[in-house]
C-alpha positions in Angstrom: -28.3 8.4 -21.9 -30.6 7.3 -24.4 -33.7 9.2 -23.3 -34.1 12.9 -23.4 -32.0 14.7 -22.5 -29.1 13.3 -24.3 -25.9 12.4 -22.8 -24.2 16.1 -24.4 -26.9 18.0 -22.8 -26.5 16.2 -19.3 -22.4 17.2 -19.2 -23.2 20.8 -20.2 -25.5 20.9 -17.1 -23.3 19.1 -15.0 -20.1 20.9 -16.2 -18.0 18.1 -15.9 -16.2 16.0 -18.7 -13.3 14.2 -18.7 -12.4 14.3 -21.9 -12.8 17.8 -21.7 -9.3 18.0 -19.0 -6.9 16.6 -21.6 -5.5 19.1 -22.2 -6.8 22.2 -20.3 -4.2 24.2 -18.6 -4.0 24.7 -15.0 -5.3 27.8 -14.5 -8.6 27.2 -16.7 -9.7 24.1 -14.8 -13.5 23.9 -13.5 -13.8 27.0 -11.5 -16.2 27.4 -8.7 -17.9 23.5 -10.1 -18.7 21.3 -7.3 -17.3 17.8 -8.8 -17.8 15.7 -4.9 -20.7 14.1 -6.2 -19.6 12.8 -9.7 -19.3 8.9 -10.4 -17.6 7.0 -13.3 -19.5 4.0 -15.3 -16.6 1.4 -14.3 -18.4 -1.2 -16.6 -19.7 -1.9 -20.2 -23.3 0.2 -19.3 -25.3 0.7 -16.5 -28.7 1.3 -16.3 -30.8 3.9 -14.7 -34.1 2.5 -12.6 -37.3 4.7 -12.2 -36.9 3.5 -8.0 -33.8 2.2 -6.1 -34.5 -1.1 -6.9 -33.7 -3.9 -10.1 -36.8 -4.5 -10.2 -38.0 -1.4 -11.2 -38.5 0.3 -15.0 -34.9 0.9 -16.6 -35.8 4.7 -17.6 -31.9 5.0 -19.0 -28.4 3.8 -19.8 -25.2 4.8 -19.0 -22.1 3.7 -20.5 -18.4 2.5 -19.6 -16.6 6.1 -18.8 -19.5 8.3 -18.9 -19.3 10.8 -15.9 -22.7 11.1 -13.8 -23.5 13.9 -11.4 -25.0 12.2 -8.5 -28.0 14.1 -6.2 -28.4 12.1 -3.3 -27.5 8.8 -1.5 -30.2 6.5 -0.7 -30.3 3.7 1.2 -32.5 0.8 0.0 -33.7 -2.5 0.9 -31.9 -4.8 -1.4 -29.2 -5.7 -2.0 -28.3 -6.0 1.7 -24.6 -6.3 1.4 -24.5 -3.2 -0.7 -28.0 -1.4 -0.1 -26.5 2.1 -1.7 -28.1 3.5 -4.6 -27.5 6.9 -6.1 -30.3 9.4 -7.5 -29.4 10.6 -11.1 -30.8 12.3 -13.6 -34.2 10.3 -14.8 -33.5 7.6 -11.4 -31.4 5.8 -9.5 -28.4 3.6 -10.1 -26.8 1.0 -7.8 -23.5 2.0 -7.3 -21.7 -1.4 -7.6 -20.3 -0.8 -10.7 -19.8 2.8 -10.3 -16.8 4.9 -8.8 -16.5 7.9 -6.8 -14.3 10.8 -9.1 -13.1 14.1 -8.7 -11.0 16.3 -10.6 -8.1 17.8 -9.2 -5.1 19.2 -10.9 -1.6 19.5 -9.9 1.2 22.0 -10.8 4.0 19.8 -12.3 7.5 19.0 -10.9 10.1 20.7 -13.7 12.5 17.5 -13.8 12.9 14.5 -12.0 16.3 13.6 -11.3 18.0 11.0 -13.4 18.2 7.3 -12.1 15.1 7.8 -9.5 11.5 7.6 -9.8 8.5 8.8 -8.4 5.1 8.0 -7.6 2.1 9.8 -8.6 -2.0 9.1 -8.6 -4.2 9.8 -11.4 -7.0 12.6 -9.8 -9.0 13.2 -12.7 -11.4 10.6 -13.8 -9.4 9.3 -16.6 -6.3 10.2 -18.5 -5.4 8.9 -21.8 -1.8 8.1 -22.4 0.2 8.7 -25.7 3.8 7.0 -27.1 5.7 8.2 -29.5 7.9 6.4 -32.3 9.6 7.4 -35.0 7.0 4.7 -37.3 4.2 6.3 -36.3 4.3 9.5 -34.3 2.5 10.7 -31.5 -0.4 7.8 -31.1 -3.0 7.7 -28.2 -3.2 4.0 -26.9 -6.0 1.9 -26.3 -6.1 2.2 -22.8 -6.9 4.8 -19.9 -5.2 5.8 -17.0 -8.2 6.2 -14.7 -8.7 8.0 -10.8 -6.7 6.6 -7.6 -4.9 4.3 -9.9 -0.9 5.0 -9.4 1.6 4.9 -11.5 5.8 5.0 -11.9 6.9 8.4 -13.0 10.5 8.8 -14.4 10.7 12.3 -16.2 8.8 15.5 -17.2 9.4 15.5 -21.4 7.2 17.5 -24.5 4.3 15.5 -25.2 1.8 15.8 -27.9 0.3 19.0 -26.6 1.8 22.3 -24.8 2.6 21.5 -21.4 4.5 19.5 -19.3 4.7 15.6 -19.6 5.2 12.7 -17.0 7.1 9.7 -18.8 5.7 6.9 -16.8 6.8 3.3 -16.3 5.0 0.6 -17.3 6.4 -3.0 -15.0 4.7 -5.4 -17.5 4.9 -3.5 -20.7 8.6 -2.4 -20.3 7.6 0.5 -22.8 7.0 3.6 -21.3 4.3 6.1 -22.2 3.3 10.0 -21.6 0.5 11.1 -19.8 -0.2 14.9 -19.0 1.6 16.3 -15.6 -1.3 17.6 -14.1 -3.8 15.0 -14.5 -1.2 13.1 -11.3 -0.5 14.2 -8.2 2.5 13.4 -6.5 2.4 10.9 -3.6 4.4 12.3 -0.8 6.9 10.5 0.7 5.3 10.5 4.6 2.5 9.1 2.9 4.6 5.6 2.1 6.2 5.8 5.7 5.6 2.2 7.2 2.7 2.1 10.3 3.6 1.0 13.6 6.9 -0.3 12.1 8.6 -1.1 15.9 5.7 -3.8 16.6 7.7 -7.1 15.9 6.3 -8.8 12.9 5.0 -11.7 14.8 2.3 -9.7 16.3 0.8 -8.3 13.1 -1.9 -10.9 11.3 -4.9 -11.0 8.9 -7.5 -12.6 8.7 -9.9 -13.1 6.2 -13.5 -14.3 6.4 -14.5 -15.7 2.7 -17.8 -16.2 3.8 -18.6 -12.8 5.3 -16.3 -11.2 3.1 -14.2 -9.1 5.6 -10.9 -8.6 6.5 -9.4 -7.6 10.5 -5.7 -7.0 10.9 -4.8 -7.8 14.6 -1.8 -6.8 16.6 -1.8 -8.9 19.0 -5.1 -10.3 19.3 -6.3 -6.7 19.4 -8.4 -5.6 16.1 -7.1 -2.4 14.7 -8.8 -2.4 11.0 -12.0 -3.9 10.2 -13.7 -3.9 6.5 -15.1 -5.6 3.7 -13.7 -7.0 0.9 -14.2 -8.7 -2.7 -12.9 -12.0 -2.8 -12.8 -14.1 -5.8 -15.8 -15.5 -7.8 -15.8 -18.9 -6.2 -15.6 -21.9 -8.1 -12.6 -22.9 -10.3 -9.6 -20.5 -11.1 -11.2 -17.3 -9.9 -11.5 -18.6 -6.7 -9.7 -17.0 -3.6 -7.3 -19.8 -1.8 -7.9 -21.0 1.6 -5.1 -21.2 4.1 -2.3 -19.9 5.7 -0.1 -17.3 3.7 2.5 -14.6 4.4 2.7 -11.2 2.5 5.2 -11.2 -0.2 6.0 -9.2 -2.4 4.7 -5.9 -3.0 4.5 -3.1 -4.7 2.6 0.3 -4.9 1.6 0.2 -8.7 0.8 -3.0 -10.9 -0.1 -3.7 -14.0 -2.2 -6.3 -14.2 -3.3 -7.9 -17.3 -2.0 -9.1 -21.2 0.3 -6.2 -21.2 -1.2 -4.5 -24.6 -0.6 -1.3 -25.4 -3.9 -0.8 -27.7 -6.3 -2.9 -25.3 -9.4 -1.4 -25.7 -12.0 -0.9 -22.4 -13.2 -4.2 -22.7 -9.9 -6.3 -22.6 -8.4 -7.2 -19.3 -5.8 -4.5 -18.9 -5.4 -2.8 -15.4 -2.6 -0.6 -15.5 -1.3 1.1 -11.9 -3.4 -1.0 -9.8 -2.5 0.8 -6.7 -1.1 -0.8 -3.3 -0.4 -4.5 -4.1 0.6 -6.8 -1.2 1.3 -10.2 -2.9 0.3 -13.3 -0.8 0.6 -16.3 -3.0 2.9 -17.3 -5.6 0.5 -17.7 -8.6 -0.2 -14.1 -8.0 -3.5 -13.5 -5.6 -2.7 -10.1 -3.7 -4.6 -7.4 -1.6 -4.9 -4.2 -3.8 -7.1 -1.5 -4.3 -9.3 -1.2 -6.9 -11.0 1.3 -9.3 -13.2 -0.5 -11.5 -16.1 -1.3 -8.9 -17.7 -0.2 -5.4 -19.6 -4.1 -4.5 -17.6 -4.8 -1.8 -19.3 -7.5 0.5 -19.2 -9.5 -2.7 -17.4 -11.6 -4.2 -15.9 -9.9 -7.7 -12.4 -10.5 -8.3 -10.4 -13.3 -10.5 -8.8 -14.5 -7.2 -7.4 -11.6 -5.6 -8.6 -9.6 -2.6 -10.2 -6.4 -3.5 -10.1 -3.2 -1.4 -10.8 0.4 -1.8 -7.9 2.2 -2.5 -7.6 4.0 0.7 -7.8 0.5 2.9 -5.6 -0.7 0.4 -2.9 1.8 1.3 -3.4 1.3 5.1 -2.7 -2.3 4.8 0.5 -1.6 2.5 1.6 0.8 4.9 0.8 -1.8 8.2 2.2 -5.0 6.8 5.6 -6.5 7.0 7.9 -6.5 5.0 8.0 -2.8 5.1 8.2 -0.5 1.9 11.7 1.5 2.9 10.9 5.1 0.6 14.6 5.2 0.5 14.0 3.1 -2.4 12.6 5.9 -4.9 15.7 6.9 -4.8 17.3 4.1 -6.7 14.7 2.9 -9.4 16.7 -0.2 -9.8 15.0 -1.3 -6.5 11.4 0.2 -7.2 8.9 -2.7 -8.7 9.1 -4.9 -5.5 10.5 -5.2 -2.0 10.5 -8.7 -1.2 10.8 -10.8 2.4 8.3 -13.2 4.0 6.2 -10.4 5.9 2.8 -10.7 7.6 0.8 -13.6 8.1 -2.5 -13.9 6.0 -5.2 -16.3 7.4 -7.8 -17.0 4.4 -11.3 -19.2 5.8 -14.5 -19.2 5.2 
């Protein structure tokens, strides 16, 4: 933060820093802190406003990965779709480019069996991941692993600290790296179980409204999920399609991005986008998403953005069903394919 205090002196007093969890060991980790009211910059800075509103005097900055301890929740007038604002030190901050974090560790699994592969979600607010080679050594990449994003995990191995390791696959790399085994937690299997999977697929649809940016999922012509969504920017190749489409493929972690290894935070790498339910062949999907908290508005580069939870909900609902009989054979783990349910897109 660039006025007083500084940015040091604000994590001391609110005893949270990411960085800080590298490579902590389980049994030291933030005892007794209250992290439920904590947010992550998601974007390149963020500033802080004297009132709720962007009209008001900037009285600070924040910037991309910088951890804020967040006092209250105030509703605002503007901007109506998202009227939230937080109170922080020296003001308030909209939270569209901010995200909810906590930080939660997990004892580690001792091995993972050969040939199978499981998930886990990041539950601190960021991770760094390391490679090694016999070039270079042990060398941190350019990009972070960051909260609710979920990832392929294939063994426990040594890392570049004491501790145990999760060797994690990377689907558009095709190199794996290491990231530390208690910064993930282990997605149960129940937890990928299909919803209402006896409902014939015929009687499951969405629909989504472009204009009012939601999304309903009927069975039947009875709503059972209502929210709202971030489309695509409109206007040329960010834009969200219009039509009729049908769920296919998906996949509970993506990559999405150039695929680079060292991509620093301001190149377009996304890696374990969680809950990806592909609706078009050039790519637009419903997923979850960890780099903002505007939905109501459009933000994405074509897809449909959800929070993570929703994202998981509709994974779960829609045809064709994730079977978790295939963790058990990670030849069959990046996809599961089939036309599924029906996607209507208007605005």
């Amino acid at each position: 933060m660039q006025s007083n205090p500084s940015r040091r002196d604000f994590l001391k007093l609110g005893g949270l820093s990411a960085a800080s969890l590298a490579f902590a060991p389980l049994s030291s980790v933030l005892s007794g802190f209250d992290d439920s009211n904590v947010v992550r910059v998601a974007t390149t800075s963020v500033s802080v406003y004297r009132q709720p509103s962007d009209e008001s005097l900037i009285t600070g900055t924040w910037y991309r990965d910088d951890l804020v301890h967040v006092y209250e929740e105030v509703v605002a007038q503007e901007p109506k779709f998202n009227p939230v604002w937080y109170r922080v030190w020296g003001g308030y901050m909209h939270r569209a480019r901010l995200q909810r974090v906590k930080s939660i560790l997990s004892a580690p699994l001792e091995s993972i069996p050969e040939g199978t592969r499981r998930l886990g979600e990041v539950t601190i607010p960021f991770t760094n991941p390391w490679r090694y080679t016999k070039a270079y050594g042990w060398e941190e990449l350019g990009f972070r692993l960051y909260y609710e994003s979920v990832h392929w995990i294939e063994a426990v191995e040594e890392g570049p600290s004491p501790g145990a390791w999760y060797r994690i696959y990377d689907d558009l790399t095709g190199f794996p790296y290491l990231a530390p085994a208690t910064h993930l937690r282990l997605i149960p299997f129940e937890d990928l179980e299909p919803i209402s999977p006896d409902l014939p697929a015929q009687d499951k649809r969405l629909e989504v409204n472009l204009t009012t940016q939601t999304l309903l999922a009927y069975e039947n012509d009875r709503v059972v999920f209502q929210t709202n969504i971030s489309s695509g920017i409109p206007y040329g190749e960010t834009d969200t399609p219009r039509g009729t489409f049908y769920i296919d493929p998906k996949t509970p972690s993506k990559h999405m991005g150039n695929g680079n290894l060292f991509a620093d935070a301001d190149d377009y790498e996304l890696p374990g986008v969680p809950w990806t339910s592909f609706f078009t062949e050039a790519g637009h999907a419903f997923h979850g998403t960890y780099w903002h908290d505007n939905f109501g508005s459009p933000m994405s580069h074509g897809c449909i953005n959800m929070r993570t939870n929703e994202a998981r909900w509709l994974f779960r609902w829609s045809r064709p069903s994730y079977l978790v009989a295939s963790l058990l054979d990670a030849g069959k783990l990046r996809e599961v394919r089939g036309r599924g349910t029906t996607v209507e897109i208007h605005y």
